[in-house]
C-alpha positions in Angstrom: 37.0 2.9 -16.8 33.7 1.7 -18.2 31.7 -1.4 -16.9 28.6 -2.8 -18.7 27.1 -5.5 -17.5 23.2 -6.7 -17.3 20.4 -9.3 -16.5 21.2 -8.9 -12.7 17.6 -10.1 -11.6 17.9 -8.2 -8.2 14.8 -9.1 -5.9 13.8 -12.1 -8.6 12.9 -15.8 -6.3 13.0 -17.5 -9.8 16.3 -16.3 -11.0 18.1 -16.8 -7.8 17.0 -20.2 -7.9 17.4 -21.2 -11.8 20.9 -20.0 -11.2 21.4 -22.5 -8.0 20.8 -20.1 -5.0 19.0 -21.4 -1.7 17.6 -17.6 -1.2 17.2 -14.5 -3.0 19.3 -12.7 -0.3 22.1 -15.0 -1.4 21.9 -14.3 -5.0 21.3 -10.7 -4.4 24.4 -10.2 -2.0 26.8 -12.1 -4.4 25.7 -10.2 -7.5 26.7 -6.8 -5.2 29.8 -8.1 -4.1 31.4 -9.1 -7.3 30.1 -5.6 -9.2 31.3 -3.5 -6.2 35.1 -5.6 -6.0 35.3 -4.3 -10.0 33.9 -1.1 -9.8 35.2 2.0 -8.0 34.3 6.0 -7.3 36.2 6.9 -10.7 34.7 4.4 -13.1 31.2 4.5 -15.1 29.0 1.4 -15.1 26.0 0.4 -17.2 23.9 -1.7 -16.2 21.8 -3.2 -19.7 18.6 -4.1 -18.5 16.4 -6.6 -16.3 18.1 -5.0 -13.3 15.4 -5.7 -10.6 12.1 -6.8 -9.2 12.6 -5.3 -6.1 11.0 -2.5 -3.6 12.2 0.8 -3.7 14.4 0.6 -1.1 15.9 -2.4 -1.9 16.8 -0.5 -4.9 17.9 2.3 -3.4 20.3 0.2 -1.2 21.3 -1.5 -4.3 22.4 2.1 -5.6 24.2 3.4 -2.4 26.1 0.3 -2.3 27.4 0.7 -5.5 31.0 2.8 -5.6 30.3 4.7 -9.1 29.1 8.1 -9.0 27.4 7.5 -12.7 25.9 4.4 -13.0 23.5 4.3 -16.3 20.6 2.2 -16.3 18.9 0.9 -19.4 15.1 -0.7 -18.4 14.8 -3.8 -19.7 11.8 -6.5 -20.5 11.9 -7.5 -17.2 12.3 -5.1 -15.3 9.2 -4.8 -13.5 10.8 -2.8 -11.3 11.2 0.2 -13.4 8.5 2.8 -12.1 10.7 1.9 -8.4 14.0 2.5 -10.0 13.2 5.6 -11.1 11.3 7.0 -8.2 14.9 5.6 -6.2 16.5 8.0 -8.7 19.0 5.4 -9.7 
């Protein structure tokens, strides 16, 4: 099955708190959760841009933690985070 989903703000203080989080730990691990009960080995996910401002191995623990074996990333205006999620090799 497909999955498309987007503006997940990983690693972003200002995001976790506009949406209501007391840390971006909290955001972060709540986003992961929910995407990884509704995705599984055999499905595809894409994931439509401002994915994360985040270190390259947050990223990269972001990736491994994800069930998908194709998982399509489309860099978006926010996404500062970019040059790290390609040297991760999401």
């Amino acid at each position: 099955m497909n999955f498309f989903t987007s503006d997940l703000h990983i690693g972003d203080k200002t995001i976790a708190h506009w949406r209501g989080f007391d840390s971006v730990e909290a955001h972060d691990e709540l986003l992961l959760s929910r995407l990884c009960e509704r995705v599984g080995s055999d499905d595809e996910l894409w994931i439509l841009g401002d994915v994360c401002k985040a270190t390259v191995a947050a990223v990269r623990t972001l990736r491994e933690a994800i069930a998908c074996e194709q998982v399509h990333i489309v860099i978006g205006n926010h996404d500062t985070g970019s040059k790290r999620m390609l040297e991760a090799q999401l």
